[in-house]
N, CA, C and O atoms as a DFTB+ gen file, in Angstrom:
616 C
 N C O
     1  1      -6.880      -8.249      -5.757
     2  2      -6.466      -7.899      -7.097
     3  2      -6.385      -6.387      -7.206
     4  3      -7.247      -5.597      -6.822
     5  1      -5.443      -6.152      -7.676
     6  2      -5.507      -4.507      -8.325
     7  2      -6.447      -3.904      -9.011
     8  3      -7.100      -4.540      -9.839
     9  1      -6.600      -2.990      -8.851
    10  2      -7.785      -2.170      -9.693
    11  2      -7.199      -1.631     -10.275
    12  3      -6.109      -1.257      -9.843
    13  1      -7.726      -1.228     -11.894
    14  2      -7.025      -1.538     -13.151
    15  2      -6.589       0.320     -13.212
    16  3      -5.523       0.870     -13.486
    17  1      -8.233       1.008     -12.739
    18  2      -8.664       1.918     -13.275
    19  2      -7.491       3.167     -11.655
    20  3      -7.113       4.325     -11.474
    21  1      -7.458       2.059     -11.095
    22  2      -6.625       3.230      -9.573
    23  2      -4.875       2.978     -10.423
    24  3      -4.142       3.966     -10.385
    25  1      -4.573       2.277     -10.808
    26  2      -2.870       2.066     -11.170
    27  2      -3.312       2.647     -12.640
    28  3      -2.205       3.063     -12.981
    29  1      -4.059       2.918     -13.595
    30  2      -3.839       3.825     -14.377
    31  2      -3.822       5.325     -14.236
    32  3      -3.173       6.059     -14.981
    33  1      -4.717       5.817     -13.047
    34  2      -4.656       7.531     -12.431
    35  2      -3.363       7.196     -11.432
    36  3      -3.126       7.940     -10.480
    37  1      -2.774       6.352     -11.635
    38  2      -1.336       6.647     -10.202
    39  2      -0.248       7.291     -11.420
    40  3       0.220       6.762     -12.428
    41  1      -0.111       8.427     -10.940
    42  2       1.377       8.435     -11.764
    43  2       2.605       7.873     -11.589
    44  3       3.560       7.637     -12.330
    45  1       2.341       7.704     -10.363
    46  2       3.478       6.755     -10.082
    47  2       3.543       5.575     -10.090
    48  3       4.412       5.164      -9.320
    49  1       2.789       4.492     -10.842
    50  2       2.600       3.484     -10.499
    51  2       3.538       2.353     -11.373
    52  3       3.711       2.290     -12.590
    53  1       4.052       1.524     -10.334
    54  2       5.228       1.069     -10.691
    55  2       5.183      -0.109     -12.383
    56  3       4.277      -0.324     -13.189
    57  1       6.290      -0.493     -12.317
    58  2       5.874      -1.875     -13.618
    59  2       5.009      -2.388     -13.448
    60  3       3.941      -2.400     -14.060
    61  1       5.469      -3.083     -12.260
    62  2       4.753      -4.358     -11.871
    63  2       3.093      -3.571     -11.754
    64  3       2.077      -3.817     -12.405
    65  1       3.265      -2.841     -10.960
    66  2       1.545      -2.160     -10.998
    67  2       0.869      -2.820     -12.191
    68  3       0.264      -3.881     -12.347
    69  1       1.272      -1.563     -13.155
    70  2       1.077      -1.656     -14.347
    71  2       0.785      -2.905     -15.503
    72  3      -0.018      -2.939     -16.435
    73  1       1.770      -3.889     -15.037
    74  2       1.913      -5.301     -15.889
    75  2       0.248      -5.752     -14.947
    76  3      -0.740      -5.953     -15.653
    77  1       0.119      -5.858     -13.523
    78  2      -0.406      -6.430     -13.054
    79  2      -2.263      -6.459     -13.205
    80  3      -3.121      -7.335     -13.090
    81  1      -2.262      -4.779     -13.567
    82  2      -3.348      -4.035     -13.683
    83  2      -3.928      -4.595     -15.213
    84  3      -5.049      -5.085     -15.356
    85  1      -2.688      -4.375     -16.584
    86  2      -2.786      -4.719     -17.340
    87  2      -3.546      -5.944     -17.819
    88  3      -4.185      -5.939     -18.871
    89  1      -3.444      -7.127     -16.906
    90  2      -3.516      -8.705     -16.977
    91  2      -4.549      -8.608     -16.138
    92  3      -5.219      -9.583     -16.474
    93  1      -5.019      -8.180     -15.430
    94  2      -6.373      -7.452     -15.217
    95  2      -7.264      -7.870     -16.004
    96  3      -7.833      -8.937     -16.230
    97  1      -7.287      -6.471     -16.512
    98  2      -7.822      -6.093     -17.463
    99  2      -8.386      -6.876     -18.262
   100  3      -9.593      -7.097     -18.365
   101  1      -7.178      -7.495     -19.085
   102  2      -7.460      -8.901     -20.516
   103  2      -7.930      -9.675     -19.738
   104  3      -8.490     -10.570     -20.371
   105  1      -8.029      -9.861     -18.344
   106  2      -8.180     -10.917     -17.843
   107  2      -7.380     -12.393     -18.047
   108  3      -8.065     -13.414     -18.121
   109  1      -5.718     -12.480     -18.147
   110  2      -4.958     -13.211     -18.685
   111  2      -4.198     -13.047     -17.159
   112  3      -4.028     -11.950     -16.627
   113  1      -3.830     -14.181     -16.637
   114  2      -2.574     -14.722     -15.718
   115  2      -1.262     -13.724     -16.116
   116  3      -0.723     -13.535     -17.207
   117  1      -0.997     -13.206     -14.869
   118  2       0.447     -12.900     -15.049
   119  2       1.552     -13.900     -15.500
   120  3       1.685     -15.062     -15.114
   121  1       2.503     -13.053     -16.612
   122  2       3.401     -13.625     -16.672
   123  2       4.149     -14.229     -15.809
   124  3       4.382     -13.845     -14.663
   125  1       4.872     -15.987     -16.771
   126  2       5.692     -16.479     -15.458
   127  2       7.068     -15.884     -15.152
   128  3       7.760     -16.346     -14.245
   129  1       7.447     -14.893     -15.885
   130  2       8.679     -14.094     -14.671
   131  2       7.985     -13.390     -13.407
   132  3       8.497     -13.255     -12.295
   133  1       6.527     -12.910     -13.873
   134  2       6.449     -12.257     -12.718
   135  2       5.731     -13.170     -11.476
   136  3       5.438     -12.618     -10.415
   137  1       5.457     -14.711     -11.715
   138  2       4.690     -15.141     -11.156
   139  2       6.326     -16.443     -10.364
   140  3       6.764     -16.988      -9.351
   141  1       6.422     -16.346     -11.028
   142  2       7.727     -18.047     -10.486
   143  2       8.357     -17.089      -9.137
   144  3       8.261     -15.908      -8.800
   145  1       8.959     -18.165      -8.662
   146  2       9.790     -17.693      -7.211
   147  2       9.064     -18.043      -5.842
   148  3       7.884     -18.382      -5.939
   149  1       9.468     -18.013      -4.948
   150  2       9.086     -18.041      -3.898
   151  2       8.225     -16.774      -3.353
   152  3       8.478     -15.792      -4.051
   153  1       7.265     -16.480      -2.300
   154  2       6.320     -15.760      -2.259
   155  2       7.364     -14.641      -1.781
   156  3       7.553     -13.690      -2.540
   157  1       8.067     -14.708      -0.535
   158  2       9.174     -13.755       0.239
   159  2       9.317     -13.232      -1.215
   160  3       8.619     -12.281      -1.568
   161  1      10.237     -13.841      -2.119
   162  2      11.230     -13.356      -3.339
   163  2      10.269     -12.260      -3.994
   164  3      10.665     -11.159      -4.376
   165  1       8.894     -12.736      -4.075
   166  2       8.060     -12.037      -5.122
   167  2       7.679     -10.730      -4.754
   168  3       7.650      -9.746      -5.493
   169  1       7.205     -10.831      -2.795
   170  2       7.003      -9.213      -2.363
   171  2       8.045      -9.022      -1.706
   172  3       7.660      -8.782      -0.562
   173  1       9.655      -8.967      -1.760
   174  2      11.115      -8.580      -2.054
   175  2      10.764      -7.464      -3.192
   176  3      10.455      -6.291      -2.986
   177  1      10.919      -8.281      -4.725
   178  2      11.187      -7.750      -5.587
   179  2       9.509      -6.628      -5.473
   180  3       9.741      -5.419      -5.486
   181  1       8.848      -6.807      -5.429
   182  2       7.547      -5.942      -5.919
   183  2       7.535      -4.681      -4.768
   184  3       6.892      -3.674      -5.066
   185  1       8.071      -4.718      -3.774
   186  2       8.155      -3.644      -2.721
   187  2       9.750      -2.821      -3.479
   188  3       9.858      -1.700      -3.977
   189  1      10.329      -3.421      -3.377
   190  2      11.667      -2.147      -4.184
   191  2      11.372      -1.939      -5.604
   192  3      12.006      -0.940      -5.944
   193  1      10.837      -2.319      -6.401
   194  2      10.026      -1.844      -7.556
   195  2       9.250      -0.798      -7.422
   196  3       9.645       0.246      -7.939
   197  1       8.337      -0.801      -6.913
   198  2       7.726       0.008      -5.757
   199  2       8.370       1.227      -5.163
   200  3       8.012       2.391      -5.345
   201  1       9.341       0.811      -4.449
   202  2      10.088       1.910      -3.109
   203  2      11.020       2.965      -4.545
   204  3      11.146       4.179      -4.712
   205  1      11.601       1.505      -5.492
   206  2      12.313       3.174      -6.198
   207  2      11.223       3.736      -7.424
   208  3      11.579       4.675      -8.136
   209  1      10.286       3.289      -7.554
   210  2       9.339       3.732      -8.942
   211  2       8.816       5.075      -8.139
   212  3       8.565       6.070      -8.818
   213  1       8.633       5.128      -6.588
   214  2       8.069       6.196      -5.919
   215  2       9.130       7.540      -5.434
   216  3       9.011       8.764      -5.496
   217  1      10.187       6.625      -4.940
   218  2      11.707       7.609      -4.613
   219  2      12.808       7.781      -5.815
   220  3      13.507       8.794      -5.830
   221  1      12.899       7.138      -6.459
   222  2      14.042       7.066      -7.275
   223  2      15.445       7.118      -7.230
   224  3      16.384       7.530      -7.911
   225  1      15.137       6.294      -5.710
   226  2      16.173       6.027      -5.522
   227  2      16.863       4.480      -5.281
   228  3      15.934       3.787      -5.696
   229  1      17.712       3.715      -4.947
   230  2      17.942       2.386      -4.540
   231  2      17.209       2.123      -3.397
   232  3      17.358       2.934      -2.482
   233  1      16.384       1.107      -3.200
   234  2      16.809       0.357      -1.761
   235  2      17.466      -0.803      -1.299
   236  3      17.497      -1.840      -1.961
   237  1      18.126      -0.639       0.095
   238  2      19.270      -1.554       0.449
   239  2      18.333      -2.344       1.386
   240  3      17.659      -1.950       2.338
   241  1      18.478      -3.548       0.855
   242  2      17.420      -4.827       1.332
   243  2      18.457      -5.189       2.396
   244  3      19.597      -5.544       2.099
   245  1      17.988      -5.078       3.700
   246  2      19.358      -5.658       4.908
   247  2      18.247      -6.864       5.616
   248  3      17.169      -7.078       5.061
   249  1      18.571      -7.463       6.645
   250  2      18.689      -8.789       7.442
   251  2      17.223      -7.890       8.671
   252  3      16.364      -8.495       9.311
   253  1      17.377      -6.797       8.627
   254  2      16.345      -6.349       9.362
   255  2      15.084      -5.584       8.250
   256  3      14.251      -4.713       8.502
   257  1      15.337      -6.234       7.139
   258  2      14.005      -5.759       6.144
   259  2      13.495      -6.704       5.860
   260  3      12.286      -6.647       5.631
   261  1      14.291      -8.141       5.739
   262  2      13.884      -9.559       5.366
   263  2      13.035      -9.831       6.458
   264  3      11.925     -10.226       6.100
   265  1      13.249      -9.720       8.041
   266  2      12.955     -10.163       9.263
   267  2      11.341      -9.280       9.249
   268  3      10.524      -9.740      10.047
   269  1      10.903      -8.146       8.452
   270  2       9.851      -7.185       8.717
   271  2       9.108      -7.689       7.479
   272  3       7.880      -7.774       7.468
   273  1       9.967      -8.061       6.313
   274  2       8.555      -8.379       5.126
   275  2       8.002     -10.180       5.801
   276  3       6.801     -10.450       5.798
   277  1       8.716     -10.891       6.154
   278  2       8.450     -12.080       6.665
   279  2       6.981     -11.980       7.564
   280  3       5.927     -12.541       7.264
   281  1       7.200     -11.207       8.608
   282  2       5.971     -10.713       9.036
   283  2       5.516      -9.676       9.156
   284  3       5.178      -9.231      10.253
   285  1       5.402      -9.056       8.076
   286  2       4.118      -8.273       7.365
   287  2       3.649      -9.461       6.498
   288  3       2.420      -9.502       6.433
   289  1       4.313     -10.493       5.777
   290  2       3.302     -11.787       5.432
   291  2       2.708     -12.450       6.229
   292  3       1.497     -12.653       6.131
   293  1       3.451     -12.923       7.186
   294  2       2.524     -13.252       8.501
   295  2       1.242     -12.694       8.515
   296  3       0.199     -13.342       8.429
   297  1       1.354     -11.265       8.643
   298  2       0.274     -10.579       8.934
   299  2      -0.988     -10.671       7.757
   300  3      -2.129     -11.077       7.981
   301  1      -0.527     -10.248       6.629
   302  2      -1.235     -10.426       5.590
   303  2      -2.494     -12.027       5.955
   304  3      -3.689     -12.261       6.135
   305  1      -1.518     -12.541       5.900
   306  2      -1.894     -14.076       5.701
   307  2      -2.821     -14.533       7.042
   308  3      -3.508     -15.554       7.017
   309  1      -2.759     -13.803       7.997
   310  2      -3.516     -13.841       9.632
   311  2      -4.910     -12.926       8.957
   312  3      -6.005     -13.339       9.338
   313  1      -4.916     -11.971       8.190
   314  2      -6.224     -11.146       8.312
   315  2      -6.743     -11.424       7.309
   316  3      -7.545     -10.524       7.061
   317  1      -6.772     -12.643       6.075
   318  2      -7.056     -12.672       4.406
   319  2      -8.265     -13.479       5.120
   320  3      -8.152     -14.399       5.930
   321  1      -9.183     -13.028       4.727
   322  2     -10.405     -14.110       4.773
   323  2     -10.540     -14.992       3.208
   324  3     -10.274     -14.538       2.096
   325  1     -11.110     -16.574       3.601
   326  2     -10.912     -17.308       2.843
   327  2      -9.739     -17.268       2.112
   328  3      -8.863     -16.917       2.902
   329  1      -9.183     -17.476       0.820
   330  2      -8.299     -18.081       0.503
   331  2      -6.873     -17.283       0.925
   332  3      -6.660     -16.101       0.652
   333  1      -5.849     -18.256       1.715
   334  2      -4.991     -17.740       2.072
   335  2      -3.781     -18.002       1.451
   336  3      -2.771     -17.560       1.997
   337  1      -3.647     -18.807       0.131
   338  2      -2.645     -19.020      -0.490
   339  2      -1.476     -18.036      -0.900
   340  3      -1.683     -16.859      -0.606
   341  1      -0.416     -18.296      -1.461
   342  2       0.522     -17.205      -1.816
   343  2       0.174     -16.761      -2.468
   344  3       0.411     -15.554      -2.424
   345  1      -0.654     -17.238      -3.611
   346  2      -1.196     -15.949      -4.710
   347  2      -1.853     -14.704      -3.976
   348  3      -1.678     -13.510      -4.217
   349  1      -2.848     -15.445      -2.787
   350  2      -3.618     -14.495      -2.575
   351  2      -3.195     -13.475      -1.425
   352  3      -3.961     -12.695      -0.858
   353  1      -1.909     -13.619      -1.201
   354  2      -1.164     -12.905       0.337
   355  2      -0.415     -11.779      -0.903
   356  3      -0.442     -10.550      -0.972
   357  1       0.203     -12.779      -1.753
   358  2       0.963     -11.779      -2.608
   359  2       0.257     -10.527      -3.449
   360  3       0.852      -9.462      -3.612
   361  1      -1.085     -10.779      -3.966
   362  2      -1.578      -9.575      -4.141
   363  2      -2.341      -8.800      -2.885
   364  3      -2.865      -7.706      -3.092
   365  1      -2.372      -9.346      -1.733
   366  2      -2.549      -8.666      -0.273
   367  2      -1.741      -7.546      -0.709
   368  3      -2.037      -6.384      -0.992
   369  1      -0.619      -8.200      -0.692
   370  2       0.955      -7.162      -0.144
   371  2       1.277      -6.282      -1.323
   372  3       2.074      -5.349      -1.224
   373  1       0.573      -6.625      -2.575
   374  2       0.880      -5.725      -3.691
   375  2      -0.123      -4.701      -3.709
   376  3       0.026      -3.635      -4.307
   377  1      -1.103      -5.009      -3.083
   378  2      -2.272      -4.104      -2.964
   379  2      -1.646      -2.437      -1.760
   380  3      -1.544      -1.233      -1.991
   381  1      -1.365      -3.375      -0.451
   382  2      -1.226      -2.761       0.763
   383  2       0.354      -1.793       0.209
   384  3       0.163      -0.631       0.567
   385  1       1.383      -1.878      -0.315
   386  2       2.199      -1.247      -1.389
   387  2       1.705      -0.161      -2.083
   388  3       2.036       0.934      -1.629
   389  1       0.919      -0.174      -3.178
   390  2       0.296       0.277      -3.687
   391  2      -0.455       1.600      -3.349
   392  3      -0.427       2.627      -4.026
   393  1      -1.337       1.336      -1.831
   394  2      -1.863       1.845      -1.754
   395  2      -1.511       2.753      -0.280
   396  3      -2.075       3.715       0.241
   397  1      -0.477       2.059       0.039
   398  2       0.693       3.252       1.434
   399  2       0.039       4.531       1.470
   400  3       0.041       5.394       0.592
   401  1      -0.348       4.540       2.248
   402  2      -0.808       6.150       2.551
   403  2       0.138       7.221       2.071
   404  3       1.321       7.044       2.363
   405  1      -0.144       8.186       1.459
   406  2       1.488       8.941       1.306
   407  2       2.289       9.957       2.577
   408  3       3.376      10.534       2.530
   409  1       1.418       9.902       3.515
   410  2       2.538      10.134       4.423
   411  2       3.593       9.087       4.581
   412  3       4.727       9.549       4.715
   413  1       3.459       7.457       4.601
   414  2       4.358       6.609       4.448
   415  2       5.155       6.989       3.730
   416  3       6.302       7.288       4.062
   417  1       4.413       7.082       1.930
   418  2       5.839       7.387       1.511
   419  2       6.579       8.295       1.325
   420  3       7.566       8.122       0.611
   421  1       6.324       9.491       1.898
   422  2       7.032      10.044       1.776
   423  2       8.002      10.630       2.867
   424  3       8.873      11.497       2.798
   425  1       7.384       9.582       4.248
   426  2       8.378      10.150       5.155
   427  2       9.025       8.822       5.766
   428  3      10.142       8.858       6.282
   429  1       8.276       7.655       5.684
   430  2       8.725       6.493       6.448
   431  2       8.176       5.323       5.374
   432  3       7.193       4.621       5.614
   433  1       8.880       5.247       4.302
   434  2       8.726       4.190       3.052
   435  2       9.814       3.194       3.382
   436  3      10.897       3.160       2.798
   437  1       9.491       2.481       4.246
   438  2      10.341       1.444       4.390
   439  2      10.001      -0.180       5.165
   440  3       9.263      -0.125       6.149
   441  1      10.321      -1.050       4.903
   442  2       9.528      -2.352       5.660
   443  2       9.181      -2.396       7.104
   444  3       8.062      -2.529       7.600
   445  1      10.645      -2.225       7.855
   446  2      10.488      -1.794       9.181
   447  2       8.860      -1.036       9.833
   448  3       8.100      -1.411      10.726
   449  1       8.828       0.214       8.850
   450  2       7.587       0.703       9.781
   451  2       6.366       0.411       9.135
   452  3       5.336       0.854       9.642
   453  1       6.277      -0.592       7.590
   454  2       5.278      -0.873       7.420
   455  2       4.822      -2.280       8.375
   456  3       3.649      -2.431       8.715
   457  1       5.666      -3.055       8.671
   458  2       5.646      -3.976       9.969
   459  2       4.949      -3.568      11.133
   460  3       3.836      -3.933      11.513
   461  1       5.872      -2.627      11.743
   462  2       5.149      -1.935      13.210
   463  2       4.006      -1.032      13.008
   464  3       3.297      -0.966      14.012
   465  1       3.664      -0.415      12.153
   466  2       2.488       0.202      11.697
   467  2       1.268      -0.504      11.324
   468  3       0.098      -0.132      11.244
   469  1       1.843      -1.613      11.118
   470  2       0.753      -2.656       9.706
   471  2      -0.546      -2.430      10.331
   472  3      -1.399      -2.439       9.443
   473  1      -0.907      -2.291      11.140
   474  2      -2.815      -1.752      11.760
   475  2      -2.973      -0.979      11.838
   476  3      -4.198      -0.927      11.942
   477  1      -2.480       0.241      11.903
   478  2      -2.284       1.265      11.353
   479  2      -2.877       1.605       9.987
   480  3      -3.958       2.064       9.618
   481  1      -1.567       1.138       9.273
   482  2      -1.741       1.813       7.834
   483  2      -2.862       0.956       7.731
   484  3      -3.821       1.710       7.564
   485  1      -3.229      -0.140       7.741
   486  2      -4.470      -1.037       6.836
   487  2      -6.035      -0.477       7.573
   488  3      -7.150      -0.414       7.054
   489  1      -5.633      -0.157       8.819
   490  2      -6.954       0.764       8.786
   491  2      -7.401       2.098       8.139
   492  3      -8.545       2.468       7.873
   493  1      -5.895       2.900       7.902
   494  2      -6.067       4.013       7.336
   495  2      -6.476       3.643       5.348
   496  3      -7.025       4.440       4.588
   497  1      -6.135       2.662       5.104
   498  2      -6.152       1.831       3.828
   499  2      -7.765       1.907       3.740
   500  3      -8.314       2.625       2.905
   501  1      -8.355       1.256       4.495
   502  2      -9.751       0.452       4.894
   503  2     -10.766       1.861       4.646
   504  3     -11.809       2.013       4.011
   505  1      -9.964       2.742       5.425
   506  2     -11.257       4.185       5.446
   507  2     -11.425       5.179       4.433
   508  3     -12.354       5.939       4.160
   509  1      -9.768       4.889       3.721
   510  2     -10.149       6.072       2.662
   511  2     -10.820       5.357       1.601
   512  3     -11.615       6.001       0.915
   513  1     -10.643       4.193       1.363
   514  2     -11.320       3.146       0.157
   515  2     -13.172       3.375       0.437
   516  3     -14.031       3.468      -0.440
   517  1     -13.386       3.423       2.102
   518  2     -14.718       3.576       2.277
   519  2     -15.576       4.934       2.226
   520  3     -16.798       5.081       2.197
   521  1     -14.576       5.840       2.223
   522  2     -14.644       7.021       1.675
   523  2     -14.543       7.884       3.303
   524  3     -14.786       9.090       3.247
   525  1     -14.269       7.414       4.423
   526  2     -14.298       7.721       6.019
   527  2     -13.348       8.807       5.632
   528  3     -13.830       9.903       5.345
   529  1     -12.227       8.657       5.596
   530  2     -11.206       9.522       5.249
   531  2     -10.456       9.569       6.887
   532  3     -10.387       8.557       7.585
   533  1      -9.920      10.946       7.331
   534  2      -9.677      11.012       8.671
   535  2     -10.608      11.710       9.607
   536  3     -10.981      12.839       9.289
   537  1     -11.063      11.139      10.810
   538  2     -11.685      11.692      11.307
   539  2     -11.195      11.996      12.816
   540  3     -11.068      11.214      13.758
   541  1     -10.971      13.334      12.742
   542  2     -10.316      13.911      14.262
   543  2     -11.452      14.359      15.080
   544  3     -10.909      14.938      16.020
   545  1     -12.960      14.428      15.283
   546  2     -13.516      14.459      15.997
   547  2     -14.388      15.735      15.986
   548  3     -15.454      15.805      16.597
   549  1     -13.901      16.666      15.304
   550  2     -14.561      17.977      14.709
   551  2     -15.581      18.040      13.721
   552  3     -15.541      17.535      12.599
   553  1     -16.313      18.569      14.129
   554  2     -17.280      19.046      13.222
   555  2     -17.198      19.798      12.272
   556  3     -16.397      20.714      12.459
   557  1     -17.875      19.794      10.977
   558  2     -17.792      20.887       9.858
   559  2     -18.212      22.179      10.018
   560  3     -17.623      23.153       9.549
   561  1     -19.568      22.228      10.897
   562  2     -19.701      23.316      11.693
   563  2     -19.549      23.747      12.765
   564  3     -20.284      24.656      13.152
   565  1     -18.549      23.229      13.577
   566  2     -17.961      23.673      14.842
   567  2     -16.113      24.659      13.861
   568  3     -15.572      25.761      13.960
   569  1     -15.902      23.599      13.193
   570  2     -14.379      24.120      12.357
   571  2     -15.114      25.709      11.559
   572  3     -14.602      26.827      11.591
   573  1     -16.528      25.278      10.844
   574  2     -16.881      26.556      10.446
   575  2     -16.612      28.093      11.121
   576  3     -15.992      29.064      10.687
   577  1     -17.510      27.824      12.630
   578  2     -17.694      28.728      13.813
   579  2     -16.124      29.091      13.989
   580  3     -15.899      30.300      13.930
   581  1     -15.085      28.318      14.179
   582  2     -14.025      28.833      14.748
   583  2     -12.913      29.330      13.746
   584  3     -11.877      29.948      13.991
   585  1     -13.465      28.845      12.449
   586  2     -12.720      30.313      11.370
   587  2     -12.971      31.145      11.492
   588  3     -12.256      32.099      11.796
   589  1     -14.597      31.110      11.220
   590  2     -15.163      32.536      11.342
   591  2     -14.733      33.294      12.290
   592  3     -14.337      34.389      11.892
   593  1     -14.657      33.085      13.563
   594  2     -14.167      33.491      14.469
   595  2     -12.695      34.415      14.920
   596  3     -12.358      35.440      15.512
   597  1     -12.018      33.014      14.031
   598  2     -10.599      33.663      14.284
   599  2     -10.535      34.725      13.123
   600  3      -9.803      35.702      13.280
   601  1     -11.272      34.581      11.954
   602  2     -11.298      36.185      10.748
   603  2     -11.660      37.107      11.198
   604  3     -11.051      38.164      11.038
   605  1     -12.873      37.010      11.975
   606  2     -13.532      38.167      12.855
   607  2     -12.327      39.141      14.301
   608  3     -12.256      40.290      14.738
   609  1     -11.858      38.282      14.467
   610  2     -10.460      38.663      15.585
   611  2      -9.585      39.715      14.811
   612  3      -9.271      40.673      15.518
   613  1      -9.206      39.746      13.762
   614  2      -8.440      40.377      12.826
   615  2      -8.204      41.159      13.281
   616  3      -7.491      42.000      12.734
């Protein structure tokens, strides 16, 4: 489920976010426009909702974006512990959307590399939620020593 209080600090956060976060909240079922359809149809429409609420621009849904959201559900639906229904894949995928790292979106916002990435991004998903963040192997006081260092060079 969405967190009510992260899609109200998103500025960008799309309708659907918003409707979704909303119903949240009241604790009331999403509406049935946003709920009817087939699961594909539902994270179709909620990823280009999404792709232009962030770019503002169109996206062109082709035969090799259908073939990448298909399995990125796959995937979803392989790592959901306990309930694996469409409700619960579909807010997987509205979540994992949502929460795209923004290097995704802003350099590779598209199904294709959320597919080939998908362990990737959901680990990078996993660490900043845990507060890990990135960790390249440096120390705070080794990075300290070698500012200092390079100021002292001056």
């Amino acid at each position: 489920m969405i967190d009510p209080e992260v899609v109200l600090n998103d500025r960008k956060a799309s309708n659907f976010a918003l409707r979704t976060a909303l119903a949240a909240a009241l604790g009331k079922p999403l509406p049935d426009f946003l709920v009817s359809g087939k699961l594909f149809d539902r994270c179709r429409r909620a990823f280009i909702e999404e792709y232009e609420s962030c770019t503002g621009l169109p996206y062109h849904f082709g035969a090799k974006d259908g073939k990448a959201l298909q399995s990125v559900i796959d995937q979803l639906r392989a790592i959901l512990t306990g309930d694996r229904g469409d409700e619960a894949v579909f807010n997987g995928f509205c979540f994992l959307v949502a929460n795209l790292p923004q290097w995704y979106r802003d350099n590779q916002f598209n199904l294709n590399v959320i597919d080939c990435k998908f362990n990737d991004i959901v680990r990078t998903i996993k660490n900043e939620r845990n507060g890990n963040g990135r960790n390249n192997g440096l120390g705070d006081d080794y990075k300290r020593e070698l500012l200092a260092s390079l100021q002292a060079t001056r």
